[in-house]
C-alpha positions as CSV (number, residue, x, y, z in Angstrom):
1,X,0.0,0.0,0.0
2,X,3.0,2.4,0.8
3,X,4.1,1.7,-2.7
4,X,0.7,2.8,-4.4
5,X,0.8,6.1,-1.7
6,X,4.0,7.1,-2.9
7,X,3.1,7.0,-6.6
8,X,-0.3,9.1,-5.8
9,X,2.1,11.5,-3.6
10,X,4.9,11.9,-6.5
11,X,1.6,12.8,-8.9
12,X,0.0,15.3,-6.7
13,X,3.7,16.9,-6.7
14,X,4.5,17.2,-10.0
15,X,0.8,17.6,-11.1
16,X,0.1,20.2,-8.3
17,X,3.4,22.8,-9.2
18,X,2.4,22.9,-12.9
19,X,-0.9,23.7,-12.1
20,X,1.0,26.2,-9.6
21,X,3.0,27.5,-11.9
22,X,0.4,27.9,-14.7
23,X,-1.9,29.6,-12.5
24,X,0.4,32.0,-11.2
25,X,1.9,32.9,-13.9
26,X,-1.3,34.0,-15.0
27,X,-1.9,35.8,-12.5
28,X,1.1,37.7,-12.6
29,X,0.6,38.6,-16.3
30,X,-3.3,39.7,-15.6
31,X,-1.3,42.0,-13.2
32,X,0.8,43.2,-15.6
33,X,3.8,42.1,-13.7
34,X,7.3,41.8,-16.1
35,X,7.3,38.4,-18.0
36,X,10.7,38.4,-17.0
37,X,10.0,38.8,-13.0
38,X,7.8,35.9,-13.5
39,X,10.0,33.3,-14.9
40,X,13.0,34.1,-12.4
41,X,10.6,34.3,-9.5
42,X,7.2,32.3,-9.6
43,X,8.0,29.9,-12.1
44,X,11.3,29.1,-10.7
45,X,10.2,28.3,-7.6
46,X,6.9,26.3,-8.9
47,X,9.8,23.8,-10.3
48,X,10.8,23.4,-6.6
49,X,8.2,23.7,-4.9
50,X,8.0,19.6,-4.1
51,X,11.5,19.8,-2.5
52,X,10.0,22.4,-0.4
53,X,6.8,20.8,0.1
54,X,8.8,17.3,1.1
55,X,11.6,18.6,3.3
56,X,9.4,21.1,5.4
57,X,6.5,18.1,6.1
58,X,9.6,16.1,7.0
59,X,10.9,18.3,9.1
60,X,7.9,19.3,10.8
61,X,6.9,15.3,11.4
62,X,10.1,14.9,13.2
63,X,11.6,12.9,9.7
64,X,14.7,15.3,9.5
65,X,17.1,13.0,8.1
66,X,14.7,12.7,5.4
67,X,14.9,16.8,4.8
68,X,18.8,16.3,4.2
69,X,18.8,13.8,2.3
70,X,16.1,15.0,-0.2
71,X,17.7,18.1,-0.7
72,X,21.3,16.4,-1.2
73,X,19.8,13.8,-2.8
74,X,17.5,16.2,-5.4
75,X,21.0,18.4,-6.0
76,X,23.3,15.5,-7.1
77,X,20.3,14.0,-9.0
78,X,19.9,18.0,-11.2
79,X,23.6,18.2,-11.5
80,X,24.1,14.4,-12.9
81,X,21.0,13.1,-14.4
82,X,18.9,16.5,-15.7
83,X,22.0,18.2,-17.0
84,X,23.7,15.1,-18.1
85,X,20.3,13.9,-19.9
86,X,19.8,17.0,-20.9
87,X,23.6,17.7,-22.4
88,X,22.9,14.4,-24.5
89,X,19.8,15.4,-26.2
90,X,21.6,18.6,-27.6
91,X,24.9,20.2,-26.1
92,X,24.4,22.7,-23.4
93,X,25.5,26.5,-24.6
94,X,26.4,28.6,-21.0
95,X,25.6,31.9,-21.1
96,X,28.8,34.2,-19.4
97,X,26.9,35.2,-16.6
98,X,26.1,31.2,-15.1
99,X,29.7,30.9,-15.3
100,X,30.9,34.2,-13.2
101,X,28.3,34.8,-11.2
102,X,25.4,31.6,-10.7
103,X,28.0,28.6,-10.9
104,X,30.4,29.7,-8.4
105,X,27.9,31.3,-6.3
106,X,26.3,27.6,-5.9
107,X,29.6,26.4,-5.3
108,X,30.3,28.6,-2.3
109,X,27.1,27.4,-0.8
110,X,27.4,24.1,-1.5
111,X,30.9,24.5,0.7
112,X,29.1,26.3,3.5
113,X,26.3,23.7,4.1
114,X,29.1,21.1,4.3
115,X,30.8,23.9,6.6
116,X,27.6,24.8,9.2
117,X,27.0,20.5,9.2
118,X,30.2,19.8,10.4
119,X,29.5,20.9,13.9
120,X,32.1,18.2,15.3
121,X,35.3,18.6,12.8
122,X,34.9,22.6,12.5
123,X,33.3,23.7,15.9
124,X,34.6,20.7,18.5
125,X,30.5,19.7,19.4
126,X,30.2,16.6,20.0
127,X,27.4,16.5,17.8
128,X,26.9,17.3,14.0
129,X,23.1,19.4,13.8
130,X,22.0,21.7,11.2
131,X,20.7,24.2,13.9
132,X,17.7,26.8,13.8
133,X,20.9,29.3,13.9
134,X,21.9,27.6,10.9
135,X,18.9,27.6,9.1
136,X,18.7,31.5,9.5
137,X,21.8,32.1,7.9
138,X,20.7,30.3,4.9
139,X,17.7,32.0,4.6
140,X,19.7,35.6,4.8
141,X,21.9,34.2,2.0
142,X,18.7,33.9,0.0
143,X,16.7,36.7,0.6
144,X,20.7,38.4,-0.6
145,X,20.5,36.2,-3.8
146,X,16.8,37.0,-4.5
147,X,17.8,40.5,-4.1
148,X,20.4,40.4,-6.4
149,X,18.5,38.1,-9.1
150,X,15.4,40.4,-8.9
151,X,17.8,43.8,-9.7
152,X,19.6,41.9,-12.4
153,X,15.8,41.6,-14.2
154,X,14.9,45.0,-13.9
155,X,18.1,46.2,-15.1
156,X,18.2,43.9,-17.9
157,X,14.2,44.9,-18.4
158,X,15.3,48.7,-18.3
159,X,18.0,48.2,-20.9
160,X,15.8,46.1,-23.3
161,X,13.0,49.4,-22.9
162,X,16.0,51.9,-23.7
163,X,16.8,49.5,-26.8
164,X,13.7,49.7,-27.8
165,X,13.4,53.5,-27.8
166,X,16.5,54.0,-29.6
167,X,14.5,51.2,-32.2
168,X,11.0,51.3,-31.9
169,X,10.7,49.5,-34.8
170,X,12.5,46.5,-33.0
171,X,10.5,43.9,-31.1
172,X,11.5,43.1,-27.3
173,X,12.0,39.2,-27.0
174,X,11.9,38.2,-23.6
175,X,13.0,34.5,-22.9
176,X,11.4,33.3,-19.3
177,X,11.9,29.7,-17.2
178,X,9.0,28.4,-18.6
179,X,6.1,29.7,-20.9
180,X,3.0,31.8,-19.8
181,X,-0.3,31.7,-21.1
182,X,-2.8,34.1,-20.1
183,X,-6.0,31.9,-18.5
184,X,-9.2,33.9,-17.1
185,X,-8.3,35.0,-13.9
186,X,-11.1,32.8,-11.9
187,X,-9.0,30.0,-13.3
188,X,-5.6,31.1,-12.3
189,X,-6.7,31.6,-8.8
190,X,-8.7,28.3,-9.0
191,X,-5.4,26.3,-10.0
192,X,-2.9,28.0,-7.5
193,X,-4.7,27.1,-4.5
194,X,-5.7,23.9,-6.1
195,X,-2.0,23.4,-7.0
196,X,-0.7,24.6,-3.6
197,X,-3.4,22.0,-1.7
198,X,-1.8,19.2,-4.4
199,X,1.9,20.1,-3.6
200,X,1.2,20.4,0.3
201,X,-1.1,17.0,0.3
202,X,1.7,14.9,-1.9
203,X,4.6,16.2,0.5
204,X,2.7,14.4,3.0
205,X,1.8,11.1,1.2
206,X,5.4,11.2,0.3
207,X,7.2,11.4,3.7
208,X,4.4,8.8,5.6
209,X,4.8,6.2,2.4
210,X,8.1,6.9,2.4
211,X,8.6,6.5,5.8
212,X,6.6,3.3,5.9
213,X,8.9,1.9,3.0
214,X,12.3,2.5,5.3
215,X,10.9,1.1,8.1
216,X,9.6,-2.4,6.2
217,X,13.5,-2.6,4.7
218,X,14.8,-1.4,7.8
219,X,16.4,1.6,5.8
220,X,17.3,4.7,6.9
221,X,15.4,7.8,6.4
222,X,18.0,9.4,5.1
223,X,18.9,6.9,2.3
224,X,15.1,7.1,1.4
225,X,15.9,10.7,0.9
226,X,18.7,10.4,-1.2
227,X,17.0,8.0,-3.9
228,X,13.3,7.4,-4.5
229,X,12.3,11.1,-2.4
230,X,14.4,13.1,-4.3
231,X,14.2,11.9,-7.5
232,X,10.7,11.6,-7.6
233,X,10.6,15.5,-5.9
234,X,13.1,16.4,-9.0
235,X,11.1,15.2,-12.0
236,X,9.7,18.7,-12.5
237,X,13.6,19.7,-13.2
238,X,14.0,17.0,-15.5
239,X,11.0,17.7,-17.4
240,X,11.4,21.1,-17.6
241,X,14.8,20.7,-19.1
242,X,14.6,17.9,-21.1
243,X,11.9,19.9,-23.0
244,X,13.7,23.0,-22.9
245,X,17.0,20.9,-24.5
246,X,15.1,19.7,-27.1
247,X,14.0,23.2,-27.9
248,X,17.8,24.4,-28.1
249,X,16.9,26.3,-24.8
250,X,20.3,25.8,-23.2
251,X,19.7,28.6,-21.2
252,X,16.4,27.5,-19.5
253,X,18.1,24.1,-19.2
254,X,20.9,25.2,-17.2
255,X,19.7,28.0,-15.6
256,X,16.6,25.8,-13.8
257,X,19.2,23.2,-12.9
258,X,21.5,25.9,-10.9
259,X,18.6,28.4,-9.7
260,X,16.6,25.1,-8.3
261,X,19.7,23.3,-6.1
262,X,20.2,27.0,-5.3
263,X,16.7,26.9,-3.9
264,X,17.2,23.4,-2.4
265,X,20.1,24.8,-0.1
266,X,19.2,28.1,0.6
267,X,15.4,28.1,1.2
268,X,14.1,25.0,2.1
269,X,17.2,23.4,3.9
270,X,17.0,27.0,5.7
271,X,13.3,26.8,6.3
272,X,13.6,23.3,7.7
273,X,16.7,23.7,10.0
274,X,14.8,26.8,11.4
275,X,11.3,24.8,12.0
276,X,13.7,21.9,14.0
277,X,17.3,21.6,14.1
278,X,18.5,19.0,11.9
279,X,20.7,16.0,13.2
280,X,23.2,15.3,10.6
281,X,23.5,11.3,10.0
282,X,27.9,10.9,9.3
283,X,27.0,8.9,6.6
284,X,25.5,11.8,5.1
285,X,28.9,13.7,4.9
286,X,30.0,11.4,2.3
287,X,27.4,12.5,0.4
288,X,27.9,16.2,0.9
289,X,31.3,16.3,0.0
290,X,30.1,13.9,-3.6
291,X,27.5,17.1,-4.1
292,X,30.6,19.4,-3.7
293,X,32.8,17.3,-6.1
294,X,30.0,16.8,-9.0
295,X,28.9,21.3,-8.4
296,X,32.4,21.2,-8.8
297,X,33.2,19.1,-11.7
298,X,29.9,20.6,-14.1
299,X,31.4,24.3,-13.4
300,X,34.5,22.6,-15.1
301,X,32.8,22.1,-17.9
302,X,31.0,25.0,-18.3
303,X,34.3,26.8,-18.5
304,X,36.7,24.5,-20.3
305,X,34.8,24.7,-23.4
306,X,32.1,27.1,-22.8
307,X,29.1,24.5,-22.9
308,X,28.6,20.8,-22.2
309,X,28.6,18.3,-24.6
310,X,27.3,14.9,-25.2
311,X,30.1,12.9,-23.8
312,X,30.2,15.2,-20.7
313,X,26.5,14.3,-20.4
314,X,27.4,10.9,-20.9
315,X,30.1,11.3,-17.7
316,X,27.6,13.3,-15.5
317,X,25.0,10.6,-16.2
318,X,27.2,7.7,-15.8
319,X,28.5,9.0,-12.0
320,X,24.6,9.3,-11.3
321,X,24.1,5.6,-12.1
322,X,27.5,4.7,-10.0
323,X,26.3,6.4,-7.3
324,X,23.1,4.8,-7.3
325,X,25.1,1.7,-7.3
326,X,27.0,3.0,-3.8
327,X,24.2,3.8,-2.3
328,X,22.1,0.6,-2.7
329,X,25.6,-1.8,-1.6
330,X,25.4,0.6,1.4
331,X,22.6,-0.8,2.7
């Protein structure tokens, strides 16, 4: 029964943030709020919103182990299997921007989660907790990257408006995360709340099936969170890029990979840790640090050649599937 649960609970998630992100969008353009805004801000955080949905039910059941290792988990499983998939349906262009500013940014997070986890080897506790503390720090360093990604729209926004004074004859192409159509605005409102209620009700099928499942296999949470949780929470990403690959959107592609594990770390990791303090399973360190490595190893990419091709796809999804292979002998 656990098993069936958990299918129903990925559906509602997936199902329930495009309905989300349809539906707000919508709004958001019946408002006449920038295209632009929208795609960096609602429909960016639609794509993540079962990560969120998943790691905050967790952590306010008392399944923290399960919040880490979904949002590890859902990071490793962006940066292997939806860019590498992705990067082997059509090479990967990287705009200059990912490379200077997004790329390392999420590398310098990714270092200070392993930093504020490792309570024992960097503060001499004697325990390893992601602490309320913690989780408010996280959540600074994303209201400072929203900041900055919202200022980097408008200013891109104001530019194209000058261009197009200077050459009213020229049309202003806007590219956004995903596409918008407008929808009566009784529907919009109708599907947000009705995608909201979807992503909230699967979060919690997910973590009690979930739950059930480790205990049956005597598993830990936290492997749980690592594999079927976080892939299942990521599909949304993989979707959304696959598509956008196959459209030559390397842009959208990338972008949603990077802006959603940035989401992952700072926002919901934060927002959990600050609900209840976190105990950090050791195993889960190893796992870190393999997050760090593969962040680490994609950003080489990006720059060496300026985009990722098929047979770097073809490495990123290979460590995925080796991975997958570690954690199951792990057991």
């Amino acid at each position: 029964m656990n098993y069936i649960l958990l299918v129903v609970g990925f559906v509602l998630l997936v199902k329930g943030a495009d309905y989300f992100v349809e539906g707000a969008s919508s709004i958001a353009e019946s408002l006449k709020i920038p295209s632009l805004i929208i795609g960096l801000t609602i429909v960016a955080f639609g794509t993540s919103a079962p990560e969120a949905a998943v790691s905050i039910t967790a952590s306010l059941s008392g399944q923290n182990g399960m919040a880490m290792g979904n949002v590890i988990g859902s990071n490793i499983f962006n940066l292997l299997m939806v860019v590498g998939v992705s990067a082997m349906i059509k090479p990967l262009m990287v705009e200059k921007s990912v490379r200077i500013k997004e790329f390392p940014f999420l590398i310098l997070i990714s270092l200070l989660t392993f930093v504020i986890i490792g309570d024992q080897f960097f503060g001499g506790t004697s325990v390893n907790q992601l602490s309320r503390g913690d989780g408010l720090v996280l959540l600074m360093f994303f209201a400072v990257f929203m900041y900055s990604l919202i200022m980097s729209a408008l200013s891109s926004r104001n530019q194209a408006l000058e261009a197009q004074k200077a050459n009213p004859n020229e049309k202003i192409t806007v590219e956004i995360d995903a596409p918008v159509e407008t929808m009566p605005i009784s529907k919009a409102i109708i599907f947000s709340i009705g995608g909201i209620i979807a992503i909230v009700l699967g979060g919690q099928v997910v973590v009690n099936a979930a739950t059930g499942i480790a205990k049956s296999f005597g598993v830990s949470d936290q492997l749980i969170g690592l594999t079927i949780v976080a892939i299942g929470t990521s599909l949304p990403e993989l979707v959304t890029s696959i598509i956008a690959a196959t459209k030559g959107e390397s842009d959208i592609a990338l972008g949603n990979v990077i802006g959603s594990n940035m989401f992952n770390i700072l926002f919901v990791l934060g927002a959990s840790a600050a609900i209840s303090p976190i105990a950090i399973d050791p195993k889960l360190f190893v796992d870190c640090l393999f997050m760090i490595g593969v962040t680490v190893l994609t950003y080489i990419f990006t720059v060496v050649r300026k985009d990722i091709n098929r047979v770097e796809g073809a490495i990123l999804t290979a460590l995925y599937v080796g991975y997958t292979a570690y954690l199951i002998m792990s057991i």
